[in-house]
C-alpha angles and dihedrals in degrees: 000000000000120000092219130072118277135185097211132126087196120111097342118167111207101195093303144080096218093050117073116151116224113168137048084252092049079051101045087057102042086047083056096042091051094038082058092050098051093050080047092059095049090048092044089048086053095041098055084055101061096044087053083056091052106046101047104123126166100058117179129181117221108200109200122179117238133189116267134185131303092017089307122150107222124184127224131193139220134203119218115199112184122164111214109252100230094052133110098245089057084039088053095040093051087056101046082039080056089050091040090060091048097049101050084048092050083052095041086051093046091051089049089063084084085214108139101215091052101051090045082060089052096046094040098050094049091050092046090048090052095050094053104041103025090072087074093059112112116224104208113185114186106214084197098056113114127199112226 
């Protein structure tokens, strides 16, 4: 296997031994498997998130006094999310955590293949994936955070 990018559909392993594509249909098909892994991979990375989001329980609140002007004590107040570790969200989110992991490596070996076709189904299925799910993410930005 040469170490350099190639456009080419001959004698191309795709993680397998047993998979080699040979022709430009073989191609076509591997190019729109990959694309929707990759897109897989974006959706799944978003996904865990929410569910992360869900499934915080125990929220406590930690008041601190800080100084304030003129010589003032104010208080401010934290906010404190933590998930139980022997429950079925963290069960869940360790498995599609498992799955998370396989699948980047999957990505990372089929992009080592240095065929072209294949990384621009990478790229463009991530990118693809990205455009699609990352909408969803909420961007939450806390006026009252402080950097210490």
């Amino acid at each position: 296997q040469a170490m350099t990018f190639q456009f080419s559909y001959e004698n191309v392993p795709l993680l397998f031994s047993g998979l080699i594509i040979n022709t430009p249909g073989e191609m076509a098909g591997a190019f729109v498997a990959v694309f929707f892994l990759a897109m897989f991979y974006e959706g799944l990375k978003i996904a865990r998130e929410c569910l992360l989001r869900k499934s915080q329980v125990s929220i406590r609140y930690n008041s601190m006094p800080v100084p304030g002007p003129n010589g003032t004590i104010l208080m401010e107040t934290h906010k404190t999310v933590g998930q139980q570790m022997l429950s079925f969200p963290h069960l869940l989110q360790t498995v599609l955590h498992i799955i998370q992991v396989v699948v980047s490596y999957f990505l990372m070996l089929i992009f080592m293949t240095y065929n072209g076709y294949l990384c621009i189904a990478v790229a463009a299925g991530a990118g693809t994936g990205y455009f699609f799910f990352s909408w969803k993410k909420a961007v939450v930005v806390d006026i009252t955070e402080h950097c210490h």
